[in-house]
C-alpha positions as CSV (number, residue, x, y, z in Angstrom):
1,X,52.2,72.1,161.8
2,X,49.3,73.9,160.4
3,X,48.3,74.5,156.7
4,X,48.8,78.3,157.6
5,X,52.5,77.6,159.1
6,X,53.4,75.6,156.0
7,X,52.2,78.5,153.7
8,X,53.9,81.1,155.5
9,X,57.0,78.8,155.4
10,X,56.4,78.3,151.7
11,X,56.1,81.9,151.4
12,X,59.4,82.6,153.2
13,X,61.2,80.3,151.2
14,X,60.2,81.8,148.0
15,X,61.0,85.5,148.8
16,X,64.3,84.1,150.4
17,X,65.1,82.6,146.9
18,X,63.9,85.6,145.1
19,X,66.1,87.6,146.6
20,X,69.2,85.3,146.2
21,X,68.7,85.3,142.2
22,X,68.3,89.1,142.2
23,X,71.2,89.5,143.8
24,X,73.2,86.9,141.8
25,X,71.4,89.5,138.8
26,X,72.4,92.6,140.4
27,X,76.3,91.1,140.5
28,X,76.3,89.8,137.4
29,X,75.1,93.0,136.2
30,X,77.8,95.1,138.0
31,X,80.8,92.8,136.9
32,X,79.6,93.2,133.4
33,X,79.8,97.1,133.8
34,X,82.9,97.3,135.3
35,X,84.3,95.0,132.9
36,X,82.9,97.8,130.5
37,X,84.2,100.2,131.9
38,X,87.9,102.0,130.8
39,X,90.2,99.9,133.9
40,X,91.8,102.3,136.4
41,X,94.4,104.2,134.7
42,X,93.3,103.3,131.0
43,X,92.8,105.8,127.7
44,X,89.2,107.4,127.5
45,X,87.2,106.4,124.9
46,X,84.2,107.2,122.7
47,X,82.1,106.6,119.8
48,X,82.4,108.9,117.2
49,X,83.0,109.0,113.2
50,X,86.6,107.6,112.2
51,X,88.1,108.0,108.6
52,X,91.3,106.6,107.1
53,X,92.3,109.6,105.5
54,X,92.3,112.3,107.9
55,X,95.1,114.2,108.3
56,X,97.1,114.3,111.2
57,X,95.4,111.3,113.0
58,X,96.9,107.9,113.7
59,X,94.3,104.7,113.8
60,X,94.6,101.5,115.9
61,X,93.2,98.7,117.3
62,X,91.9,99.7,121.0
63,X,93.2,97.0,123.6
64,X,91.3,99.0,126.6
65,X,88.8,96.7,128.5
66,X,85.3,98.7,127.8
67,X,82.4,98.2,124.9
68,X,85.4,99.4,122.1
69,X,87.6,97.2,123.1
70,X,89.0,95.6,119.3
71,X,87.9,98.5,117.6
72,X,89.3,100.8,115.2
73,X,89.7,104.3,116.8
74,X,91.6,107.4,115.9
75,X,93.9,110.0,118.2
76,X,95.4,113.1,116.8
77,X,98.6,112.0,115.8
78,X,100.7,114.8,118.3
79,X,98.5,113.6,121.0
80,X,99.0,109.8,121.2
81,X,97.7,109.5,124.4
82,X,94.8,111.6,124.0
83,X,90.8,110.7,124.5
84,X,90.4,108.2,121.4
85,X,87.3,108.2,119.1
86,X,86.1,104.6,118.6
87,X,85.0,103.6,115.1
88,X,82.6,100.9,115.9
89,X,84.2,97.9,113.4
90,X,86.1,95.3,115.2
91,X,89.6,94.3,113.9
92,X,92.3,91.5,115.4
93,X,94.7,92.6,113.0
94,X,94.3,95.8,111.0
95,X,96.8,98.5,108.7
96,X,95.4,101.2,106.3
97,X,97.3,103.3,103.9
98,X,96.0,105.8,101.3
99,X,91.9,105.4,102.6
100,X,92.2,101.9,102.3
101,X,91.8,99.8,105.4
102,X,92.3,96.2,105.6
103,X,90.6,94.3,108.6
104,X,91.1,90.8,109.7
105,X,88.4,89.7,112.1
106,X,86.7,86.7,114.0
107,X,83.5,85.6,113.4
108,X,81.3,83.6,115.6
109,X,79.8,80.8,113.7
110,X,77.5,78.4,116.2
111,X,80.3,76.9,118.7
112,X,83.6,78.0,116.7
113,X,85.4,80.9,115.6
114,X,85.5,81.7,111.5
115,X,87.9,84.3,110.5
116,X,87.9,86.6,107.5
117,X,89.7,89.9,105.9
118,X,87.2,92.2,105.6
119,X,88.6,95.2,102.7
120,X,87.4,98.6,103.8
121,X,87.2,102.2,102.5
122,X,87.9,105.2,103.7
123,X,85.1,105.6,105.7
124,X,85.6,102.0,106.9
125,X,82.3,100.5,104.8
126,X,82.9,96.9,103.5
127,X,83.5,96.4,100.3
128,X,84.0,92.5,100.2
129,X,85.6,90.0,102.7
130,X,87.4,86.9,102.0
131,X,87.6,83.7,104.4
132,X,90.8,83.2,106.1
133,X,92.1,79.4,106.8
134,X,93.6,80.6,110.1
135,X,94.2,82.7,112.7
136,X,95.0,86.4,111.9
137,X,98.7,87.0,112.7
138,X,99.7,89.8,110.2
139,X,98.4,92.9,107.9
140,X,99.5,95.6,105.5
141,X,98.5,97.8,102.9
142,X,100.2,98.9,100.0
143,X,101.3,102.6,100.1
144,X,99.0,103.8,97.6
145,X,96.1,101.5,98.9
146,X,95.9,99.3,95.4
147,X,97.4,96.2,97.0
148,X,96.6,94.0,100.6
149,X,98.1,91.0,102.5
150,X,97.7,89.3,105.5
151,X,99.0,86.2,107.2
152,X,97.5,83.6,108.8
153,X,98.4,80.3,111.0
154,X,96.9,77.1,110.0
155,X,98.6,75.2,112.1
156,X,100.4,76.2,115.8
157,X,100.1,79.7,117.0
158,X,103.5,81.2,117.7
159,X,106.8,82.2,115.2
160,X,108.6,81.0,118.7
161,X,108.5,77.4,117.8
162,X,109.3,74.9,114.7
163,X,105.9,73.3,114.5
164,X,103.9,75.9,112.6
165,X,102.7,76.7,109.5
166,X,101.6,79.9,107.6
167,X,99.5,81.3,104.7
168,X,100.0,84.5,103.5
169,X,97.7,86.1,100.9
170,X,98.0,89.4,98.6
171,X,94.9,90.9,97.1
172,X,94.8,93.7,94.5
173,X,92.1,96.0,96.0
174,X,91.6,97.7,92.3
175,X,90.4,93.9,90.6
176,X,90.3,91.9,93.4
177,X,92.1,89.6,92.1
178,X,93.7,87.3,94.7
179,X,97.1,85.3,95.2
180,X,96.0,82.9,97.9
181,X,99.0,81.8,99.0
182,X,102.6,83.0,98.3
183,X,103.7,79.2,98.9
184,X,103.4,79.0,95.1
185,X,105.8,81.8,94.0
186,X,108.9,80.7,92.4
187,X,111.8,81.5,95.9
188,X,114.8,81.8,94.4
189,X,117.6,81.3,96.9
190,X,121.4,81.8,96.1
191,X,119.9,82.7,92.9
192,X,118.7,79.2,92.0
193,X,115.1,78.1,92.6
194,X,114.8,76.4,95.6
195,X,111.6,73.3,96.4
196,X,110.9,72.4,99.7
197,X,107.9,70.6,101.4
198,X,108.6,73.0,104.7
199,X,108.1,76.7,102.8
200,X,106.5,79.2,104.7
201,X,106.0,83.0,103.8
202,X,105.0,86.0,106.1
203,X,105.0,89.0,107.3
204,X,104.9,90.8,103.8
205,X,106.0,94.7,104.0
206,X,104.8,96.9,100.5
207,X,107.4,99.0,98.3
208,X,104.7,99.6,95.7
209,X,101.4,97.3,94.5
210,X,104.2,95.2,92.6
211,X,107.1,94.8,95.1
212,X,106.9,93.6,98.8
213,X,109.3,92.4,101.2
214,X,108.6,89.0,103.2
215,X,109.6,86.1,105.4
216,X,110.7,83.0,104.0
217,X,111.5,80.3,106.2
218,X,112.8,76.7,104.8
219,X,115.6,74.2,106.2
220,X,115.0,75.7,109.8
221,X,116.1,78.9,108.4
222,X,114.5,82.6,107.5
223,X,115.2,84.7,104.8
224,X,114.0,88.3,103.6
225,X,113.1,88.0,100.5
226,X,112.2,90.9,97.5
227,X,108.3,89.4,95.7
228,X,107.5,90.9,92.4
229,X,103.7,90.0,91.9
230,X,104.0,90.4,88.2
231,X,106.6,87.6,88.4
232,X,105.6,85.6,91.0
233,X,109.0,84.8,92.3
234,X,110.6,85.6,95.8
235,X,114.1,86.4,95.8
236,X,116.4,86.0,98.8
237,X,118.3,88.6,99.8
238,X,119.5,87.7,103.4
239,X,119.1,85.7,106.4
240,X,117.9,85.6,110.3
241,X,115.0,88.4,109.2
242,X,111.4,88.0,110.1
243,X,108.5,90.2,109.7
244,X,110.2,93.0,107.9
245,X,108.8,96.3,108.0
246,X,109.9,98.9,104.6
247,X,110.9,102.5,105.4
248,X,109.2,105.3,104.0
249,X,112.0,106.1,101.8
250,X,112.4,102.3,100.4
251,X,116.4,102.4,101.6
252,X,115.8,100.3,105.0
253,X,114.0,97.0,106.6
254,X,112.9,96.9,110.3
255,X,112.8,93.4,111.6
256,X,112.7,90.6,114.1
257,X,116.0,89.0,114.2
258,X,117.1,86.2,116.5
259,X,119.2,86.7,118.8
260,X,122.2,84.3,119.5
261,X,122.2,83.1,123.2
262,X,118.5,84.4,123.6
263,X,115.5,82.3,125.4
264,X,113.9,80.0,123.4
265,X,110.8,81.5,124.3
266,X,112.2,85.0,123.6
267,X,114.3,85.1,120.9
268,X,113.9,88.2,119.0
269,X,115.7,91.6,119.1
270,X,115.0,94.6,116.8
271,X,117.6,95.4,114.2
272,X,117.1,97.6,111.0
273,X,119.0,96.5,107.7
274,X,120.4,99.2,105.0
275,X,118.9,97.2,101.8
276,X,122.5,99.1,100.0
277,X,125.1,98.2,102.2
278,X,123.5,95.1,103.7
279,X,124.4,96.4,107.0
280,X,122.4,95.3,110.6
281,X,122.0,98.2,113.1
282,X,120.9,96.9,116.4
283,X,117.9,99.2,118.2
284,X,118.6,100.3,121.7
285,X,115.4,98.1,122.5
286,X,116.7,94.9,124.5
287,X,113.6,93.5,125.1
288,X,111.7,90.6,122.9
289,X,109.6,92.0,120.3
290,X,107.5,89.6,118.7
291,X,105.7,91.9,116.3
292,X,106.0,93.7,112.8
293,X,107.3,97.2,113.7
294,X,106.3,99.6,111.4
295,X,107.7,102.9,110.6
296,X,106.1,106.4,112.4
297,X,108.3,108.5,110.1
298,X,111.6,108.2,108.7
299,X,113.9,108.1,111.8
300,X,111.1,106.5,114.5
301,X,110.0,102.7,114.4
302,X,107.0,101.6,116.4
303,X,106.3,98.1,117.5
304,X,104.2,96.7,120.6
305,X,104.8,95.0,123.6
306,X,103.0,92.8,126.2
307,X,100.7,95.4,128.8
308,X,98.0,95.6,131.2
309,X,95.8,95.7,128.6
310,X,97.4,93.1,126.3
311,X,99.8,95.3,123.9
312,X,101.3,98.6,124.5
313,X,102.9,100.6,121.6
314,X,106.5,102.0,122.2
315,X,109.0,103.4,120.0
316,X,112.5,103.0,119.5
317,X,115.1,105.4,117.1
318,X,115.7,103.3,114.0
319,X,119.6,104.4,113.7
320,X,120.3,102.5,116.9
321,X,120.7,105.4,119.0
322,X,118.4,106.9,122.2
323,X,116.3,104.4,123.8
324,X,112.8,102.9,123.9
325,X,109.7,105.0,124.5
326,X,106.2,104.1,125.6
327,X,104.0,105.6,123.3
328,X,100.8,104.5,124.1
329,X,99.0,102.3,126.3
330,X,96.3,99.6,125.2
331,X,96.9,100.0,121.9
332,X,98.1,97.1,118.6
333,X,98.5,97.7,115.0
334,X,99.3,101.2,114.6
335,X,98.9,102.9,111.2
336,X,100.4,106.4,110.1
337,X,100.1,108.8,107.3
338,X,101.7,107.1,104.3
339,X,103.9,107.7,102.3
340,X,103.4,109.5,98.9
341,X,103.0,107.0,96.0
342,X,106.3,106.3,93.9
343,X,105.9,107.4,90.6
């Protein structure tokens, strides 16, 4: 073979090659924007300015596939399905009330994940974050905005099972003074203070910056429990109740319950419990719902389910009548207008 064969051999081999890693580029490049693009059949989406106190909107966390995907984003609140405005800040967990937004994110720190609750006005600027020891499970605000909590597991990463563990923290937004972890409230069960290695809290549920609602779980058990921040104590008021969500009105708590004869991978149904009468009403939703509803109005609970996208939102009457209704698609962590302040 010649020098001028081996060249143009050489030659050949090169553009061959060439063309393999532009190709390789040019599909690469085209999976990338599909993946950014809204899937067949998903919500339209755009950037655009987001506040926490407009009125008539409803915010969420976006679950559509696309470059806001985990964002913030706003839709008029009698259009749920409408296009959605995308706020550009990034949330796993997120709840507002009264202009103040509460965001719990993940933070890419060389080859791990870090996690922290990032406090946000009503124009969702920063105005300080706080590392989290876990993975963001749960967030509310208080309904006049002067009080935060969120949950977190430290250790396993499902309610489902027996082997996990929780913290749950409550800030006060004004002072920024923080109760790290509710573990070291007095509980107070049967009306007696109650010590137990295995305490866990969650899921907490505002009446006022004072009051809340949480989980307690202990002895293989769960209790809803009434926390008075001033006295650092959690009461127990009654049992099987997990993630409790307050009414508007203050008179009712939407929750997980578990459900006798249900899978163990599956166990929750959707009750709501008159805080007077103590009386359960079961939902008309039969399906699992492993999530903390919350409240669209007075008479409508909203909670997610598993999608296409991840989570869908549906809603379901709180009195136990009518039926479940798919609200949205692609879409976690709902927030509506809140209720006025109590006085």
């Amino acid at each position: 073979m010649t020098r001028t064969h081996r060249i143009l051999i050489l030659l050949a081999t090169v553009l061959a090659l060439a063309g393999v890693a532009v190709g390789v580029t040019l599909h690469a490049a085209g999976r990338a924007a599909e993946k950014d693009r809204p899937r067949a059949g998903g919500p339209a989406v755009h950037p655009g300015e987001v506040t926490l106190d407009a009125p008539g909107r409803s915010v969420f966390r976006n679950m559509a596939w696309g470059p806001h995907r985990d964002e913030v984003v706003s839709v008029p609140a009698t259009d749920p399905t409408g296009a959605r405005t995308a706020s550009g800040v990034r949330c796993l967990r997120f709840h507002t009330a009264a202009g103040t937004g509460i965001c719990l994110q993940s933070v890419r720190n060389g080859l791990r994940d870090d996690y922290r609750a990032v406090l946000l006005d009503a124009h969702l600027r920063e105005l300080h974050h706080y590392a989290l020891a876990g993975i963001p499970t749960r967030a509310r605000v208080s309904p006049d905005g002067r009080a935060a909590a969120w949950t977190v597991f430290v250790s396993g990463d499902s309610y489902a099972g027996t082997a996990f563990s929780t913290r749950t923290s409550v800030l006060d937004t004004r002072t920024g003074e923080l109760d790290g972890d509710l573990e070291t409230y007095r509980f107070l069960l049967d009306g007696r203070p109650h010590r137990a290695a295995d305490i866990n809290v969650w899921g907490v549920t505002f009446a006022d910056a004072r009051h809340f609602y949480a989980t307690v779980a202990t002895g293989g058990r769960t209790y809803l429990v009434d926390g008075d921040r001033t006295a650092r104590t959690l009461r127990a008021l009654h049992e099987n109740v997990e993630c409790p969500s307050l009414s508007p009105d203050g008179t009712r708590i939407a929750y997980k319950k578990r459900a006798e004869g249900a899978p163990a991978d599956a166990p929750w149904r959707l009750y709501v419990l008159d805080l007077h009468t103590m009386r359960e009403t079961a939902t008309a939703e039969r399906r699992n719902v492993d999530d903390q509803a919350v409240w669209q109005d007075a008479h409508t609970l909203v909670y997610s389910l598993p999608g296409d996208f991840g989570s869908d939102l549906w809603t379901v009457p709180a009195d136990g009548s009518g039926h479940a209704r798919l609200l949205m698609k692609a879409a976690l962590a709902p927030a509506f207008a809140a209720p006025a302040p109590r006085p």
